[in-house]
Structures are given as C-alpha cells and as structure tokens.
SERO-4910 file (N, C-alpha, C, O; in steps of 0.05 Angstrom, whole numbers):
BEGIN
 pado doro    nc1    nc2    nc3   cac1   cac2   cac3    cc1    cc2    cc3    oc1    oc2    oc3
  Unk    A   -957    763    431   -948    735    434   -919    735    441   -899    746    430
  Unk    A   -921    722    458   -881    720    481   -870    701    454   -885    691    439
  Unk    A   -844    700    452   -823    674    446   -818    667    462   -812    683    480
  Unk    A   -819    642    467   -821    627    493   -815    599    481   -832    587    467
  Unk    A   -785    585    489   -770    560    479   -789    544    496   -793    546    520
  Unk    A   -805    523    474   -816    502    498   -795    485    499   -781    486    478
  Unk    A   -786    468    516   -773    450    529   -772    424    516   -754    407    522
  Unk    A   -788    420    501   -790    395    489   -778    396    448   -773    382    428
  Unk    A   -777    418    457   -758    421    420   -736    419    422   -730    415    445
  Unk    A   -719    419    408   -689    414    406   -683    435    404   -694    450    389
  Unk    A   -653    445    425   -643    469    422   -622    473    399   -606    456    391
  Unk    A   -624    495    391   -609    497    362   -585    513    364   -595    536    361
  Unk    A   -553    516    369   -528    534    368   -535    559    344   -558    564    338
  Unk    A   -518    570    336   -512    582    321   -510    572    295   -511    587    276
  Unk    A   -504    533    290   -500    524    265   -521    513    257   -521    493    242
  Unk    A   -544    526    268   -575    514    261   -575    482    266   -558    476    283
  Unk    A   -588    463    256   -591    438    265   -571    422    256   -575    398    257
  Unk    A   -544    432    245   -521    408    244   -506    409    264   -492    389    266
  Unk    A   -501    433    292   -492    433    306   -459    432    306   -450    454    301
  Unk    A   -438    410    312   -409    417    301   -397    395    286   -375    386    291
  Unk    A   -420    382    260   -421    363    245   -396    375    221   -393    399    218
  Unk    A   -385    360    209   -374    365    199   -385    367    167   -409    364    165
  Unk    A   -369    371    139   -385    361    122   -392    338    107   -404    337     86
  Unk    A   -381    315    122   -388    288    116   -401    273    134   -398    249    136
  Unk    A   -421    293    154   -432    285    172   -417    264    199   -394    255    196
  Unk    A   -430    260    219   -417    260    242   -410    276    268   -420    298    275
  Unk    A   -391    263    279   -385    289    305   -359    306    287   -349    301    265
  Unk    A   -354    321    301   -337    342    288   -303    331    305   -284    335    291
  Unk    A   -299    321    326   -285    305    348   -273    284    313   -289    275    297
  Unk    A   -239    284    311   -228    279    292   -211    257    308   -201    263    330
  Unk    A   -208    233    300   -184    219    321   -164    198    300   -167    178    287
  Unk    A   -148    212    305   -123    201    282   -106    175    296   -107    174    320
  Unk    A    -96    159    285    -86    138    293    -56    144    287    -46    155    267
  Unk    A    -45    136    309    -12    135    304      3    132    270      7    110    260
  Unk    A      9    152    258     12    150    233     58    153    231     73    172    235
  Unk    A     63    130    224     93    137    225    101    162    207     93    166    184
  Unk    A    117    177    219    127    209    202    150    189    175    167    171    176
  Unk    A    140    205    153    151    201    123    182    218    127    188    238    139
  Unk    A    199    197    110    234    211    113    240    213     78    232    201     59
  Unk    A    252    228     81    258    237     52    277    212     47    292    203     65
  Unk    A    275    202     25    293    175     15    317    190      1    337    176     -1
  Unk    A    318    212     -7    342    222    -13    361    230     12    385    230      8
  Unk    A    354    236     34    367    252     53    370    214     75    388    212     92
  Unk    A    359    200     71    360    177     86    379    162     71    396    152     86
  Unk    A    384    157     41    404    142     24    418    158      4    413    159    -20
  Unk    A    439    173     17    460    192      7    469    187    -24    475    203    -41
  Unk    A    469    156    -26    481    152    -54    459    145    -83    463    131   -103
  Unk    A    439    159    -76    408    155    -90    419    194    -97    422    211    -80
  Unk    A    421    194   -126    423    210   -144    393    229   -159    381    218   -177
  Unk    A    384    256   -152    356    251   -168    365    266   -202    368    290   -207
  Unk    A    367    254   -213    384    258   -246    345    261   -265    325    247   -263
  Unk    A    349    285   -280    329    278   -304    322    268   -318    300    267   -330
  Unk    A    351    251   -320    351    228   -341    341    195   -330    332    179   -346
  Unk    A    344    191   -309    322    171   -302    298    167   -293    291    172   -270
  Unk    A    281    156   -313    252    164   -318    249    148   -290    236    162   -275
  Unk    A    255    125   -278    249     93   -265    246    113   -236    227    112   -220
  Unk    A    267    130   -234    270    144   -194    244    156   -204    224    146   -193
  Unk    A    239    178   -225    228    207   -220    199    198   -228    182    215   -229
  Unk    A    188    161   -237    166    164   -243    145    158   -209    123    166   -201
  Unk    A    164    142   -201    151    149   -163    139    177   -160    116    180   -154
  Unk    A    155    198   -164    144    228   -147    115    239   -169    101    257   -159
  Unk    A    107    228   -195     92    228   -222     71    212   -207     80    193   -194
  Unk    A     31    220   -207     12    203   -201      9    191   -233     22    201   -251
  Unk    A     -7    173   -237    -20    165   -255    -31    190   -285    -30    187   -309
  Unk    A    -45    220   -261    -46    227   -293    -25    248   -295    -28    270   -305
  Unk    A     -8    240   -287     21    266   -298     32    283   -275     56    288   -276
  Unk    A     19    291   -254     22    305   -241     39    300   -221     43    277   -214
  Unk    A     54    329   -207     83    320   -197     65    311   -162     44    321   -154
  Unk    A     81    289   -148     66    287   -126     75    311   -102     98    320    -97
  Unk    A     50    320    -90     65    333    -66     79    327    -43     71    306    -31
  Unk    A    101    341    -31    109    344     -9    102    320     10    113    298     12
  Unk    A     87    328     19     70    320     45     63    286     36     65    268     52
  Unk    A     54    284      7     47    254      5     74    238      0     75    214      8
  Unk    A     98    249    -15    122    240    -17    131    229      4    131    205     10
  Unk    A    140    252     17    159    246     46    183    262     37    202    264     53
  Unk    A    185    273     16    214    286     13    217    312     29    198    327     32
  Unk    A    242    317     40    250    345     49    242    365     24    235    357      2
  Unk    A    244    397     33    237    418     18    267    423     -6    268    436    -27
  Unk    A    283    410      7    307    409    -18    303    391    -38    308    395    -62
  Unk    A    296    374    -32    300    349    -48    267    348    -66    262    333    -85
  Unk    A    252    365    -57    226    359    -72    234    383    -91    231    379   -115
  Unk    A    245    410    -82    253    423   -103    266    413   -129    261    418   -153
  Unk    A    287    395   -115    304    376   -135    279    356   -156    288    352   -178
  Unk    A    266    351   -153    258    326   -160    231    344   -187    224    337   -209
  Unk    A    222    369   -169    197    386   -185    217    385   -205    212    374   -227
  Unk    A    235    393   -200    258    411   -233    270    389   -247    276    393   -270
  Unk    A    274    363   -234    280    345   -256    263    326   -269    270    311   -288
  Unk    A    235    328   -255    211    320   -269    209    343   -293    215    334   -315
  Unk    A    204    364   -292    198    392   -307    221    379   -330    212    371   -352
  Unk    A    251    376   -323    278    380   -354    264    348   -362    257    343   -385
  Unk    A    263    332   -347    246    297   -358    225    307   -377    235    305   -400
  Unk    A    205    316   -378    189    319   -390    191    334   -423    180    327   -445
  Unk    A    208    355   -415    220    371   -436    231    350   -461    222    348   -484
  Unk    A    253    333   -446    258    316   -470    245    300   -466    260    282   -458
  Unk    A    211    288   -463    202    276   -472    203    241   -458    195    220   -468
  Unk    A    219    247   -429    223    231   -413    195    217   -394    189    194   -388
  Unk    A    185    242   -391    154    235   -368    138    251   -388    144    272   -400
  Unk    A    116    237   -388     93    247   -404     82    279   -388     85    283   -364
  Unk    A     69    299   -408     56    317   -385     30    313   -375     24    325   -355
  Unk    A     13    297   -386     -9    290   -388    -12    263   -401      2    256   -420
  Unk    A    -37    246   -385    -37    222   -402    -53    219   -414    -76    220   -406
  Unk    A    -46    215   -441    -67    208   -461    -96    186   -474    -92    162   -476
  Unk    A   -112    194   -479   -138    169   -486   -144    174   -469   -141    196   -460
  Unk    A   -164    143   -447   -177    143   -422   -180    176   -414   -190    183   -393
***
C-alpha cells in the first residue's frame, strides 16, 4: 500500500494542525500600534530626588502586592531604576513600604 496525500485533506507543516498559531490561538502575524517610548521622570525632572525616606515618590515604582515594578513597565533609565530598587529595599527595612501585603 503507496502513501499517497489525497488532495482533498488538509496539508499539515511541521506544527501538525496549528500551523504558525500562536498560543492564544490565531495567526502568529503580531501588529502593534504606535506605542509612545516611556522617559525616565528622574532624568526628564532633574529636581525630583529618589530619597528612601519618601514612601509617596517610591510607592509608584511598588505594584499592589509589594513588588518592585520593572524597568520596561516604569520608564526609568538603568541608573535611576538601580536608584529606586535600593531605595525601595532601605524603605522597607525601616518599615517604610510593606514587603508583602497582608490578609486578602
């Protein structure tokens, strides 16, 4: 007995029947919309201080359950996010930013 593709089946790639679907289904073809580039607010407003001791600046870069925000979702330069990890980290020490949030 030949293998012999009849013509009327669906041809299958290498990724068996999802083809170059991604994993939330769809085409794999990604199309992003003009997204404006993020500026570090420290390097944009020279006289904006990042101090440990003010909970009000350092609780912006803090999500909801404690965690320091990243880079990329901030907008801060790689200096100033350094600045901000280490004065969230001395905040916390005294008891400034929570490390975790409690209950719920």
């Amino acid at each position: 007995m030949s293998m012999e593709m009849d013509d009327s089946a669906p041809r299958r790639g290498p990724r068996g029947a999802q083809g170059g679907a991604d994993k939330k289904g769809g085409s794999s073809v990604r199309k992003r919309g003009f997204t404006r580039r993020k500026v570090c607010r420290f390097c944009a407003d020279k006289t904006l201080v990042i101090d440990y001791k003010d909970p009000q600046l350092l609780k912006y870069f803090v999500t909801d359950r404690g965690k320091i925000v990243p880079r990329r979702i901030s907008g801060n330069c790689a200096k100033h996010q350094r600045k901000v990890a280490l004065s969230v980290r001395r905040s916390r020490m005294i008891a400034l930013l929570p490390y975790t949030v409690t209950g719920a």
